[in-house]
N, C-alpha and C positions, 0 to 999 in steps of 0.2 A: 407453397411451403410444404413439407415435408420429413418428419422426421423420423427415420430408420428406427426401430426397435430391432434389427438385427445387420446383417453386412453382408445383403442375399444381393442389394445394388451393385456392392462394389463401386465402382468408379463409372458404372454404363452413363448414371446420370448427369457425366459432365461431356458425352459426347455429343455435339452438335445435330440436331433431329432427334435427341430423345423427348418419348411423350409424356409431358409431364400436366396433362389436360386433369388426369385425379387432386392434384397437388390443390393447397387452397393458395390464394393469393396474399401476399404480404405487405403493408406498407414502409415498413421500418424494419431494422436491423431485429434480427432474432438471436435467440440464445434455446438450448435447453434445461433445462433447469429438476431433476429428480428429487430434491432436496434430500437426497443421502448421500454424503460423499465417494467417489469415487476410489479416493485416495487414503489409504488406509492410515498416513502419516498425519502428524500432528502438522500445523501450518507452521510452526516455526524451525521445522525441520526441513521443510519445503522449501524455504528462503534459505535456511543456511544451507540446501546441499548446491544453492548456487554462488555460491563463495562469496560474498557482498563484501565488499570493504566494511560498509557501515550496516551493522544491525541494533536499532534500538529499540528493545521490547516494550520500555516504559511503564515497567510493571513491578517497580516498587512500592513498599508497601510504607515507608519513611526517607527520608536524606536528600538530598539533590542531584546525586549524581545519574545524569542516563548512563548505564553503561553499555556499551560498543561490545555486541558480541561478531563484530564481525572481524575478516582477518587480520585489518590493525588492531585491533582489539582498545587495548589501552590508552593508545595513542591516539583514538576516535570517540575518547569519553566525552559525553556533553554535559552539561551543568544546568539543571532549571532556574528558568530566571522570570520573579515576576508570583502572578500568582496560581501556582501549580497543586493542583490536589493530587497525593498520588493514593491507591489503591482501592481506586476506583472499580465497579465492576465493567472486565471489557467482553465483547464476544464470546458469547457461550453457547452449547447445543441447550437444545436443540436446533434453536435459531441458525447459530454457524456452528455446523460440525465443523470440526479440524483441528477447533481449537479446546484446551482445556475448561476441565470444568470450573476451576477455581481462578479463569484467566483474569487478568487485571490490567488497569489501564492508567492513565494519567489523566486529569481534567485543568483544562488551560481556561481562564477565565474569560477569554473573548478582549481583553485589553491590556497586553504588555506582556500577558505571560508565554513563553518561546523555552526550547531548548540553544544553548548557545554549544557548538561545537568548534573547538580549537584548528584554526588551521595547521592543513597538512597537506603534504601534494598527492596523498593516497586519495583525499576524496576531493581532488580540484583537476581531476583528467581533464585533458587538451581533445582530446576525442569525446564521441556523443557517449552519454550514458543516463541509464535510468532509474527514475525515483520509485518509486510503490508506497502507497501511504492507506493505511485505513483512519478514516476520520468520519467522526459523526459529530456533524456540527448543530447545536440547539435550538439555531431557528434555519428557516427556510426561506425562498422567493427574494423579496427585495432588500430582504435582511443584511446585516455586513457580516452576516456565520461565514465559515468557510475556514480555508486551510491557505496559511500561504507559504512556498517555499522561498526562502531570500538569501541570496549567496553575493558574496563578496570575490571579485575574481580579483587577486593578483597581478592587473595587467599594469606597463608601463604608466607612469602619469598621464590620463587622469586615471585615478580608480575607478575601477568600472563594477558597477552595482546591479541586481537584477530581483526583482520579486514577483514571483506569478502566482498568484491565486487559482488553488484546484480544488 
């Protein structure tokens, strides 16, 4: 393992016989990590410059409505349902740069409470596509914490249902 503090490698180190005898050895997947952001943008800038249908900040401070800042916009509002705390404290620096300082979150109580999103065929693509979720769930290990996503597909009878915990 080896991590560059400059780009004097360039690309040598993926040609076949380079010596890489300095490097230490790794068991497991790596990352690097500076803990100053790279990225001068705020993180929810970052998600919408990739045009999301659905973006739900959850970062009300009263009401129930999630609202959809993504490019359905309106037509992607979700509804809390159950028992939802909002203006909760979410990620903040220095912990997570990127994100504001006065960011906020939503707190789902671990039993029945969910955002409900109205179907739409904006976010029921026939093709693969991807979720992104920050979730900090309250316990750990063998716990039932967690995050689950659960969609309803539109298909002929039978209705076909799907939930997967991430």
């Amino acid at each position: 393992m080896l991590v560059p503090t400059d780009g004097t490698l360039g690309t040598s180190w993926t040609v076949t016989g380079f010596d890489d005898t300095a490097w230490r050895a790794a068991t497991n997947g790596i990352g690097f990590e500076t803990g100053q952001s790279e990225d001068s943008s705020p993180v929810s800038a970052d998600v919408l410059a990739d045009n999301p249908a659905g973006y739900w900040r959850l970062d009300r401070t009263s009401g129930t409505v999630a609202t959809n800042s993504g490019w359905i916009a309106g037509t992607g509002n979700g509804q809390y349902v159950g028992g939802v705390t909002n203006g909760v404290a979410g990620p903040r620096p220095p912990a997570f740069n990127g994100f504001e300082s006065g960011n906020l979150a939503a707190r789902f109580n671990g039993s029945g409470a969910k955002v409900e999103v109205p179907y739409t065929p904006d976010l029921n693509p026939s093709a693969a596509f991807t979720v992104e979720a920050w979730v900090k769930p309250s316990k750990y290990g063998t716990s039932a914490a967690g995050c689950y996503l659960h969609t309803v597909f539109p298909a002929p009878p039978p209705l076909v249902t799907s939930s997967v915990r991430i």
